[in-house]
TORKOL-413408 format. One record per residue (C-alpha): x negated, y negated, z; residue in one letter. Coordinates in steps of 0.1 Angstrom, whole numbers, plus 5000, padded with zeros to 4 digits. Example, Ala and Ser with C-alpha at 12.3 -4.5 7.8 and 13.67 -1.06 7.14 Angstrom:
{node {4877,5045,5078},"a"}
{node {4863,5011,5071},"s"}
//
This chain:
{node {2913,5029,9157},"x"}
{node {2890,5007,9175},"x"}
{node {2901,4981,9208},"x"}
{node {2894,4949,9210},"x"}
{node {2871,4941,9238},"x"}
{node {2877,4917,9268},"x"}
{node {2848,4897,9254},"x"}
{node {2862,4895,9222},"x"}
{node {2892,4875,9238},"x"}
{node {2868,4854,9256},"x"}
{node {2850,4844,9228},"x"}
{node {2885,4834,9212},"x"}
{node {2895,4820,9240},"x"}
{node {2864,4798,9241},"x"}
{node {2859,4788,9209},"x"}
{node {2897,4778,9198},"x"}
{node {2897,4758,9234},"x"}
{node {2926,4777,9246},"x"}
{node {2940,4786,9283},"x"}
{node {2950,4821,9296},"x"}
{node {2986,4812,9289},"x"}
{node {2974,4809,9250},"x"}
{node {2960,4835,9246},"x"}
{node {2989,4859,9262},"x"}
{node {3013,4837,9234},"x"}
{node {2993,4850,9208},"x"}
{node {2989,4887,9222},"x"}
{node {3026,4888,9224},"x"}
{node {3027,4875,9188},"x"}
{node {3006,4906,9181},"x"}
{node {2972,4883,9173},"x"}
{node {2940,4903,9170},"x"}
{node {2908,4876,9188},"x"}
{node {2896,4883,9152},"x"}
{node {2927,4865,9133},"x"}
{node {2921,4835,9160},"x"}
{node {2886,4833,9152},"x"}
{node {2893,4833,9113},"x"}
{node {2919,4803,9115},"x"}
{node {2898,4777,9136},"x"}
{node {2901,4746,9109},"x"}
{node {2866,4731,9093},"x"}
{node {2861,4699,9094},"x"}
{node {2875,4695,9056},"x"}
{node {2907,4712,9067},"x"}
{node {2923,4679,9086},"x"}
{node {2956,4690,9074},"x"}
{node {2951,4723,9092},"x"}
{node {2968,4725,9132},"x"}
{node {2941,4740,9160},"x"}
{node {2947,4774,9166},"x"}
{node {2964,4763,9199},"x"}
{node {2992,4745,9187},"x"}
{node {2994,4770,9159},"x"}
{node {3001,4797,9184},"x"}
{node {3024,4776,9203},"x"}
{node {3046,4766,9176},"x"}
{node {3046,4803,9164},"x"}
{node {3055,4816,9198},"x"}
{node {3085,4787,9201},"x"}
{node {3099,4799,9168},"x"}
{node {3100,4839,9180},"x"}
{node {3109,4831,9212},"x"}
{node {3124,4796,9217},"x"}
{node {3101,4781,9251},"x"}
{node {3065,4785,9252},"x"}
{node {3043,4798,9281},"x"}
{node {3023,4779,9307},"x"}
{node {3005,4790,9335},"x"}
{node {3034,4788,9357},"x"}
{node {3054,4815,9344},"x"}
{node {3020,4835,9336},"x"}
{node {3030,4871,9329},"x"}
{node {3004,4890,9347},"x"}
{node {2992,4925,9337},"x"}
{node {2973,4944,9369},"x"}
//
C-alpha cells in the first residue's frame, strides 16, 4: 500500500486554493490529495462548490464546527 507524499498535499493544497486548516478538515475526513484533485469543478460545472467549501461543509456535518488556524491541531 503506497503513502501519499507531502508534495502530493501541496499540490492539493495549491491548486483547490486551500489553507493548512483545510487540508487537516479533509485528512480527518479521511481525503486522499488525489480525491481533492479529482473534484476541482470545470468551468461548465457552475453548479459544483470549490473543493474548499466542499470540505468544510463535509467536516461541519461529521463534526458540527469547522477548523481554522486558531485551533490548528498540530502533528510534530
Amino acid at each position: 500500500m503506497a503513502k501519499t507524499k507531502k508534495n502530493d498535499w501541496a499540490e492539493a493544497k495549491k491548486r483547490c486554493r486551500m489553507n493548512q486548516a483545510d487540508i487537516q478538515m479533509a485528512k480527518e475526513l479521511g481525503m486522499k490529495p488525489k480525491s481533492l484533485i479529482k473534484n476541482i469543478p470545470s468551468p461548465k460545472q457552475q453548479w459544483k462548490t470549490p473543493v474548499k467549501y466542499w470540505v468544510r461543509d463535509l467536516y461541519e456535518q461529521k463534526f458540527g464546527s469547522i477548523l481554522d488556524n486558531k485551533n490548528l491541531k498540530t502533528n510534530k
